[in-house]
Backbone as XML, in Angstrom:
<?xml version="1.0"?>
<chain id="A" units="angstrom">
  <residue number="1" name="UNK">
    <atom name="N" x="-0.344" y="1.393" z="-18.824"/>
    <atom name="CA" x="-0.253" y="-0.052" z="-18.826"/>
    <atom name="C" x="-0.185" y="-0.549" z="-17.392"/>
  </residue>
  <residue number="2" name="UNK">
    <atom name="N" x="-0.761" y="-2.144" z="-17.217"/>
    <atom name="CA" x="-0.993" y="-2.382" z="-15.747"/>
    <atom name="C" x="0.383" y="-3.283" z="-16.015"/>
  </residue>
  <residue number="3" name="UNK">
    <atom name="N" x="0.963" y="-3.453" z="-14.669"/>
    <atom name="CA" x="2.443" y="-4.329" z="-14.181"/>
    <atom name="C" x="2.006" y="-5.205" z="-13.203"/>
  </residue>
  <residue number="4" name="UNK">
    <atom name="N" x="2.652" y="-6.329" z="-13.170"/>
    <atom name="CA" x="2.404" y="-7.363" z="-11.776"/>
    <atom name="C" x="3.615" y="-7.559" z="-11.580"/>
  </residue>
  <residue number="5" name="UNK">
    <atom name="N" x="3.828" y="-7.771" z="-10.687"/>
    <atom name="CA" x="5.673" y="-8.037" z="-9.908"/>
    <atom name="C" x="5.310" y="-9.401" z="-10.186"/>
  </residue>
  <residue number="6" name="UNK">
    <atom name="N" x="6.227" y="-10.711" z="-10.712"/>
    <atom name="CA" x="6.365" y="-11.589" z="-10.747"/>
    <atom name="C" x="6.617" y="-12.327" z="-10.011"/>
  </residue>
  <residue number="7" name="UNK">
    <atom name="N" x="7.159" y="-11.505" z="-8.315"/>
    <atom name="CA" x="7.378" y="-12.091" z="-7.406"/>
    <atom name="C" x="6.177" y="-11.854" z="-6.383"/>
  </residue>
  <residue number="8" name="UNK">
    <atom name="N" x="5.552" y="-11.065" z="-6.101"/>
    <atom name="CA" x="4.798" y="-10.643" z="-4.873"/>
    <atom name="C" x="3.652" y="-10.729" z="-5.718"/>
  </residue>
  <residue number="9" name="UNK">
    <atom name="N" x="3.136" y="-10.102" z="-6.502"/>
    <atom name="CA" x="2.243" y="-9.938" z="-6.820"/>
    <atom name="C" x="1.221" y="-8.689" z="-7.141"/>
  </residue>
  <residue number="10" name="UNK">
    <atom name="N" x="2.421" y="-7.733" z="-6.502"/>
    <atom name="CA" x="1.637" y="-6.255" z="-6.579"/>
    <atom name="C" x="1.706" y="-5.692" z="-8.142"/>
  </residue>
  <residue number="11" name="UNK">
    <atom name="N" x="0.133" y="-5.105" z="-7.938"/>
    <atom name="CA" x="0.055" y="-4.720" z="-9.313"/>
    <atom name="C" x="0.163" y="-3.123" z="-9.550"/>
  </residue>
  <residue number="12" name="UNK">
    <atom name="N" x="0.840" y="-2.464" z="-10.365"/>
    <atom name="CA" x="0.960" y="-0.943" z="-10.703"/>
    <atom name="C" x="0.841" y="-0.600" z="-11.877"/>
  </residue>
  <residue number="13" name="UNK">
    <atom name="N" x="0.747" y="0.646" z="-12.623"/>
    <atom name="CA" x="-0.141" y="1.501" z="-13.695"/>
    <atom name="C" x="1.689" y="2.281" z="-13.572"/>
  </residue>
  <residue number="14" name="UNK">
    <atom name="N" x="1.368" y="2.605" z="-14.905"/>
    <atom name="CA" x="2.644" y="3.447" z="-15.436"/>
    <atom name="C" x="1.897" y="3.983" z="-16.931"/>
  </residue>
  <residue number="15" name="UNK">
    <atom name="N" x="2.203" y="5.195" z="-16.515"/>
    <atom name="CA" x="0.890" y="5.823" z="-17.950"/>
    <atom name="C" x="-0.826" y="5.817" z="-17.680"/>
  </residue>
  <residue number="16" name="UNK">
    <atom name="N" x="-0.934" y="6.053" z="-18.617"/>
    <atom name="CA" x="-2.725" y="5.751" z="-19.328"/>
    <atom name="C" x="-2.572" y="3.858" z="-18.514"/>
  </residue>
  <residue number="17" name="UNK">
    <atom name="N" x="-3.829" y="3.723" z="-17.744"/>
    <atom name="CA" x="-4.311" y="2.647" z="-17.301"/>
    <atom name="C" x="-4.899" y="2.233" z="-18.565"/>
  </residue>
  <residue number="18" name="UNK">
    <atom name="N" x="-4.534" y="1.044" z="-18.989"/>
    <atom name="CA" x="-5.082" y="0.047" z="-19.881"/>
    <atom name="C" x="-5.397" y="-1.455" z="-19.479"/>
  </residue>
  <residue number="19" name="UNK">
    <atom name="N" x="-6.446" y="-2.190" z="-20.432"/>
    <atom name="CA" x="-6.456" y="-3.641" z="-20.081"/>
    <atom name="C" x="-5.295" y="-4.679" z="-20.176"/>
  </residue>
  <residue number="20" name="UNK">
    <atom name="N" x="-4.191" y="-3.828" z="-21.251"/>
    <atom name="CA" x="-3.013" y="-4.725" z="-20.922"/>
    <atom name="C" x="-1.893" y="-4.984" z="-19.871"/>
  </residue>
  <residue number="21" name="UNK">
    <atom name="N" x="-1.334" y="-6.488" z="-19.612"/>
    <atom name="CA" x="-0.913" y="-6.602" z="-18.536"/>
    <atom name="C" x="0.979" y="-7.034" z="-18.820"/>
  </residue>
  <residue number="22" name="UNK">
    <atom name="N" x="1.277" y="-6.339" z="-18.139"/>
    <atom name="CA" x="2.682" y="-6.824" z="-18.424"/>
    <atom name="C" x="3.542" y="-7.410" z="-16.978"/>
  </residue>
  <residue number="23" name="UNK">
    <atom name="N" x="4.541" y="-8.207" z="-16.930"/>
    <atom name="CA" x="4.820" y="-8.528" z="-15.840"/>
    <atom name="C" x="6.564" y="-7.818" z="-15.398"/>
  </residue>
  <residue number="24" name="UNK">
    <atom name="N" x="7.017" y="-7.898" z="-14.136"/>
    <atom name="CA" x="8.236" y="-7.528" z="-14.066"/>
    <atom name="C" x="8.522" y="-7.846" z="-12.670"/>
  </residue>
  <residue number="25" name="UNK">
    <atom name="N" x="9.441" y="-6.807" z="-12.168"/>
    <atom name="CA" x="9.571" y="-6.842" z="-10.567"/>
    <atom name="C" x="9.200" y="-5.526" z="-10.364"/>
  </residue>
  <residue number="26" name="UNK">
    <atom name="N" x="8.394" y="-5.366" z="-9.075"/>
    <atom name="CA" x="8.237" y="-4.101" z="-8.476"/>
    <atom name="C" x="9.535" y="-3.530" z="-7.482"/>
  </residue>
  <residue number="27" name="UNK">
    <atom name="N" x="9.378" y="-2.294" z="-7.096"/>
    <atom name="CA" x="10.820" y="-1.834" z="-6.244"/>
    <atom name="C" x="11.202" y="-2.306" z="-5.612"/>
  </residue>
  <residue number="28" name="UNK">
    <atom name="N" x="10.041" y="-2.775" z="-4.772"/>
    <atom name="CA" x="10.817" y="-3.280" z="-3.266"/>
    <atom name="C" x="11.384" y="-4.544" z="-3.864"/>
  </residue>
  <residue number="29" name="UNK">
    <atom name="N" x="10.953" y="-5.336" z="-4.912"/>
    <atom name="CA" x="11.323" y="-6.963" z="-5.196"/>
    <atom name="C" x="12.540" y="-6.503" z="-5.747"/>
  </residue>
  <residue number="30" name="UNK">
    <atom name="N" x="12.876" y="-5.425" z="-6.645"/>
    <atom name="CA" x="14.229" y="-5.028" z="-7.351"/>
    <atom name="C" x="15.029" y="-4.938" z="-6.269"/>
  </residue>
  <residue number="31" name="UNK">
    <atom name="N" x="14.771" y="-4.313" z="-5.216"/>
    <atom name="CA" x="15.884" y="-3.517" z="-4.429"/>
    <atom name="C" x="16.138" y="-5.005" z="-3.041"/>
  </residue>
  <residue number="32" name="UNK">
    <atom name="N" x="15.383" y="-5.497" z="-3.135"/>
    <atom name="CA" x="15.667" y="-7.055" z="-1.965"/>
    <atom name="C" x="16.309" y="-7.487" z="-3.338"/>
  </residue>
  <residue number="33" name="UNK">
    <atom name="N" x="15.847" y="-7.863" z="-4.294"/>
    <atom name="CA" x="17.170" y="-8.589" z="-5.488"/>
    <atom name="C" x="18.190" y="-8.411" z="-5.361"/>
  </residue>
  <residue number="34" name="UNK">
    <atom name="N" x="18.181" y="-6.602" z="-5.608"/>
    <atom name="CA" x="19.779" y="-6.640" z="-5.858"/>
    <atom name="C" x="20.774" y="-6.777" z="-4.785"/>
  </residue>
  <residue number="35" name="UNK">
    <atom name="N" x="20.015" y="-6.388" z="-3.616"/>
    <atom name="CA" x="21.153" y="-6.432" z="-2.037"/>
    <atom name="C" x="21.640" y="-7.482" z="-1.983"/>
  </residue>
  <residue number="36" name="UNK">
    <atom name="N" x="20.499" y="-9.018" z="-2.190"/>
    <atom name="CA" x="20.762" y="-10.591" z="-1.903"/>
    <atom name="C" x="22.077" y="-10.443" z="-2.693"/>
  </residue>
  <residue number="37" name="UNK">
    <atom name="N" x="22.023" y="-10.095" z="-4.259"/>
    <atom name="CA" x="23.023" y="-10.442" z="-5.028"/>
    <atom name="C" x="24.249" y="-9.084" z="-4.422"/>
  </residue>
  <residue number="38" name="UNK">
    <atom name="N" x="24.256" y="-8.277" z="-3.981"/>
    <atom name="CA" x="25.363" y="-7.648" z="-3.789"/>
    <atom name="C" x="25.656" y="-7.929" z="-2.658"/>
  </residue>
  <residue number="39" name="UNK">
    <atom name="N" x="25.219" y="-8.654" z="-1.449"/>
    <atom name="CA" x="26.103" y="-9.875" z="-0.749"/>
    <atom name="C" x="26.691" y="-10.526" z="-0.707"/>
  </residue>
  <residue number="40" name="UNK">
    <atom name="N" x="25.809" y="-11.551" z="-1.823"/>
    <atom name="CA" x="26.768" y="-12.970" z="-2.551"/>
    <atom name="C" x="27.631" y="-12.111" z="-3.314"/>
  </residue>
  <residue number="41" name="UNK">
    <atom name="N" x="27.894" y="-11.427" z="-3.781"/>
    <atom name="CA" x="29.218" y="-11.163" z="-4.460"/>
    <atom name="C" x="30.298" y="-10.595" z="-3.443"/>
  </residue>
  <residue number="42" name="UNK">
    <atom name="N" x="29.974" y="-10.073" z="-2.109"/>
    <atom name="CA" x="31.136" y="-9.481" z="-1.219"/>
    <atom name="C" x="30.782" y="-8.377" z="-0.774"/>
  </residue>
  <residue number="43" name="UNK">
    <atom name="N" x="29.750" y="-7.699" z="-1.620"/>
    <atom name="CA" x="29.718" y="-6.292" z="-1.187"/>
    <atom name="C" x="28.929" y="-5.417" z="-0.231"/>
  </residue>
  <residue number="44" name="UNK">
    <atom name="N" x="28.620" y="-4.454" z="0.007"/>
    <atom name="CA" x="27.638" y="-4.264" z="1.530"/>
    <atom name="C" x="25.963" y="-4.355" z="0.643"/>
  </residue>
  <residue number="45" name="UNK">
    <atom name="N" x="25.155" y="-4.474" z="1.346"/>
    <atom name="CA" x="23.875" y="-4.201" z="0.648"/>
    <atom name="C" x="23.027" y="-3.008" z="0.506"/>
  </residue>
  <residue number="46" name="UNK">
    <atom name="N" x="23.921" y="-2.231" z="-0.073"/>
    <atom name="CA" x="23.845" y="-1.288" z="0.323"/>
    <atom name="C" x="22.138" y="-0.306" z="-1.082"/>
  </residue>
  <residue number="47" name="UNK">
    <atom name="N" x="22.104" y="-1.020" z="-1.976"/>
    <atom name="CA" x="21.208" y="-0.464" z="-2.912"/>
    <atom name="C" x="20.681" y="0.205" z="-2.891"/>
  </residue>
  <residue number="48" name="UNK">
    <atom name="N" x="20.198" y="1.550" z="-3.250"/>
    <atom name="CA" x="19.083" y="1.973" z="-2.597"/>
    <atom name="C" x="19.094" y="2.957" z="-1.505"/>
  </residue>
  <residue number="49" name="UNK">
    <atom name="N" x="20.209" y="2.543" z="-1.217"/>
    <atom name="CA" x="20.627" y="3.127" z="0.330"/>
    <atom name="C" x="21.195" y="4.424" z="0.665"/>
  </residue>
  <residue number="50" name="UNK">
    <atom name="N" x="21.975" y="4.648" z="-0.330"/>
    <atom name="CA" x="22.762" y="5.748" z="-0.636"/>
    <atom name="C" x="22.493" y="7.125" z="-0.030"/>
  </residue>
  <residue number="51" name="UNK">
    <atom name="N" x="23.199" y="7.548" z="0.309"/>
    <atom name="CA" x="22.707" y="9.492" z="1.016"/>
    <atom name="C" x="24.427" y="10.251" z="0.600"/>
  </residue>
  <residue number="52" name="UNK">
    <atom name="N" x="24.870" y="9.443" z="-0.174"/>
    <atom name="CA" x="26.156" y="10.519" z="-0.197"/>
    <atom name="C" x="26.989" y="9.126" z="-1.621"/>
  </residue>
  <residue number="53" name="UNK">
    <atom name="N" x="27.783" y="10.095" z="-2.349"/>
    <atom name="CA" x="28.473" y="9.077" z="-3.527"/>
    <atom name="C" x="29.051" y="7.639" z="-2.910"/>
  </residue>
  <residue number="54" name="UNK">
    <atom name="N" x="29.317" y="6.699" z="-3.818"/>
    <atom name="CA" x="29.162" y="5.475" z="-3.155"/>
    <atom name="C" x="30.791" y="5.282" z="-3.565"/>
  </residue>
  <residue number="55" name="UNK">
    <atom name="N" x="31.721" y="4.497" z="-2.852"/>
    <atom name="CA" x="33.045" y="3.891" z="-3.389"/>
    <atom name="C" x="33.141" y="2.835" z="-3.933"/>
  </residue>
  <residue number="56" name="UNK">
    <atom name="N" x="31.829" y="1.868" z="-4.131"/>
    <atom name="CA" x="31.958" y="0.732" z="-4.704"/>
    <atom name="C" x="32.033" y="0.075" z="-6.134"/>
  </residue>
  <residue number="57" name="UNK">
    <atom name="N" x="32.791" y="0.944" z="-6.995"/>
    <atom name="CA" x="32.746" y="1.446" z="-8.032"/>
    <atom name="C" x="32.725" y="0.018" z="-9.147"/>
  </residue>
  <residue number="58" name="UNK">
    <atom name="N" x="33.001" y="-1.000" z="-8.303"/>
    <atom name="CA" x="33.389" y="-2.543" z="-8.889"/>
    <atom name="C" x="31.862" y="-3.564" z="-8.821"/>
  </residue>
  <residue number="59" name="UNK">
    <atom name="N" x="30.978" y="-2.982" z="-8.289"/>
    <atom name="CA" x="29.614" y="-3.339" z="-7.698"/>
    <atom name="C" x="28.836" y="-3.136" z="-9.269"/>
  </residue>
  <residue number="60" name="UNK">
    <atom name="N" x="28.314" y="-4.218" z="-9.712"/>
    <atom name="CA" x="27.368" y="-4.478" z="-10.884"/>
    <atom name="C" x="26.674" y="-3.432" z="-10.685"/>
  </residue>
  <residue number="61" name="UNK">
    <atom name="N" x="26.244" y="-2.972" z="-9.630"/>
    <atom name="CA" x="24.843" y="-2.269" z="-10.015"/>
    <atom name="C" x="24.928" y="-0.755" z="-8.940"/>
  </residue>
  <residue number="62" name="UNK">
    <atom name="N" x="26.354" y="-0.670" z="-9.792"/>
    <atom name="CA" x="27.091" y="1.165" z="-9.042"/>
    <atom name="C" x="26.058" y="2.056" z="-9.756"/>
  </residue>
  <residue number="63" name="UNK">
    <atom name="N" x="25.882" y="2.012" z="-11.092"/>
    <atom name="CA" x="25.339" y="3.286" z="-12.219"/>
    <atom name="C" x="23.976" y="2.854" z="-12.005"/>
  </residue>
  <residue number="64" name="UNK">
    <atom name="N" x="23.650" y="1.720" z="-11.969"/>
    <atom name="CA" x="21.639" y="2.408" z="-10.858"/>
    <atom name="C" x="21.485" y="2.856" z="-10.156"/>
  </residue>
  <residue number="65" name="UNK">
    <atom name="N" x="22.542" y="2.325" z="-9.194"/>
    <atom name="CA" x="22.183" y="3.050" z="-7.469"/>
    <atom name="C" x="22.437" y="4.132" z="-7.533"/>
  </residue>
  <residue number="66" name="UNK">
    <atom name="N" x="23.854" y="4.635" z="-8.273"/>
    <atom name="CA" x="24.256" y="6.221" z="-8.067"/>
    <atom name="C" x="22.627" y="7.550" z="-9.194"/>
  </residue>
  <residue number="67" name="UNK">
    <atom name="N" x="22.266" y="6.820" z="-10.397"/>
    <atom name="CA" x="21.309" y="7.285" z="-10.615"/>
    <atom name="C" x="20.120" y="7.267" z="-10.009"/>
  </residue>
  <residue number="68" name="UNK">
    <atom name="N" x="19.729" y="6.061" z="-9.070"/>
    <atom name="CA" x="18.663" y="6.341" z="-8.723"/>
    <atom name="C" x="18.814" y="7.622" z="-7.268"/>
  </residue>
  <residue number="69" name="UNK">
    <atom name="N" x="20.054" y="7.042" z="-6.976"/>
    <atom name="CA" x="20.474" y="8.303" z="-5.802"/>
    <atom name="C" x="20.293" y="9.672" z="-6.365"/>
  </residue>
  <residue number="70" name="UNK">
    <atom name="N" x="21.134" y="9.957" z="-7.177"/>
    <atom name="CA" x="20.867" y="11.457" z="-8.153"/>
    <atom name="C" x="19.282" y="11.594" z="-8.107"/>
  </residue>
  <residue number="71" name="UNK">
    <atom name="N" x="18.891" y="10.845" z="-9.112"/>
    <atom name="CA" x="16.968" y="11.480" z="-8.907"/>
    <atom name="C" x="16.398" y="11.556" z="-7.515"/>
  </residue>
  <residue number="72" name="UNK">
    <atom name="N" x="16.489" y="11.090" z="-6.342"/>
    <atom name="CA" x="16.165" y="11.094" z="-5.228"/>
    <atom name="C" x="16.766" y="12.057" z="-4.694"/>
  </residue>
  <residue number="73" name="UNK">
    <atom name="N" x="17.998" y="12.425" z="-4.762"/>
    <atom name="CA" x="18.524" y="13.759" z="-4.179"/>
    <atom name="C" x="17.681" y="14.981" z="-4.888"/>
  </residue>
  <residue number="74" name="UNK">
    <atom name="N" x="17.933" y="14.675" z="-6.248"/>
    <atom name="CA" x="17.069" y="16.132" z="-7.097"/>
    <atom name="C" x="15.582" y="16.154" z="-6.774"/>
  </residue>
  <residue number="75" name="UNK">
    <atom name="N" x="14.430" y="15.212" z="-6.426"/>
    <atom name="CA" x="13.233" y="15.656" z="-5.877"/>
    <atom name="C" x="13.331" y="16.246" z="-4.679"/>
  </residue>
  <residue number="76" name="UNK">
    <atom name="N" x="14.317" y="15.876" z="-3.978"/>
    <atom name="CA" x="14.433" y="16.533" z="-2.044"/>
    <atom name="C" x="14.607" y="18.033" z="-2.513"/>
  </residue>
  <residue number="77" name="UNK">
    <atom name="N" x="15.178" y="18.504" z="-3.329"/>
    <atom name="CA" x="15.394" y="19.184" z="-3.876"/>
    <atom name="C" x="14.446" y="20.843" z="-3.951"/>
  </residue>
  <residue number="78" name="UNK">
    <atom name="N" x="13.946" y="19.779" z="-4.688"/>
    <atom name="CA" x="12.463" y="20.439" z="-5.605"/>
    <atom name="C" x="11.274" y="21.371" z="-4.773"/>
  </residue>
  <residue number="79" name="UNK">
    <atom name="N" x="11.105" y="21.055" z="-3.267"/>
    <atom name="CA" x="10.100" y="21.210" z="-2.504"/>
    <atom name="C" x="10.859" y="22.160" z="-1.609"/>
  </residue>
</chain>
């Protein structure tokens, strides 16, 4: 299926390329989202950022970052 970021405009394939179009945010638009908002709430901007477990355990969006950290540690991994 094809994706358009709703914000930028970039378009990406996930699976079998098809004529259908679905919309969302792409990474980079997710990961500038969530920092803006983990500012305005107090916290560092840190998203994304991660190279070691995070203490911000009160941060909306601890269990993405720490998973997306986990899968990013486990491909470094791999090679």
């Amino acid at each position: 299926m094809k994706y358009i970021c709703i914000r930028c405009g970039i378009i990406w394939i996930v699976g079998i390329a098809t004529d259908e179009l679905s919309g969302g945010l792409c990474d980079l638009c997710i990961t500038e989202y969530v920092r803006k908002k983990q500012k305005s709430r107090g916290f560092d901007d840190c998203f994304r950022k991660a190279t070691e477990d995070c203490s911000e355990t009160e941060c909306s969006y601890w269990d993405s970052c720490i998973k997306q950290s986990a899968n990013n540690n486990d491909e470094g991994k791999k090679g």
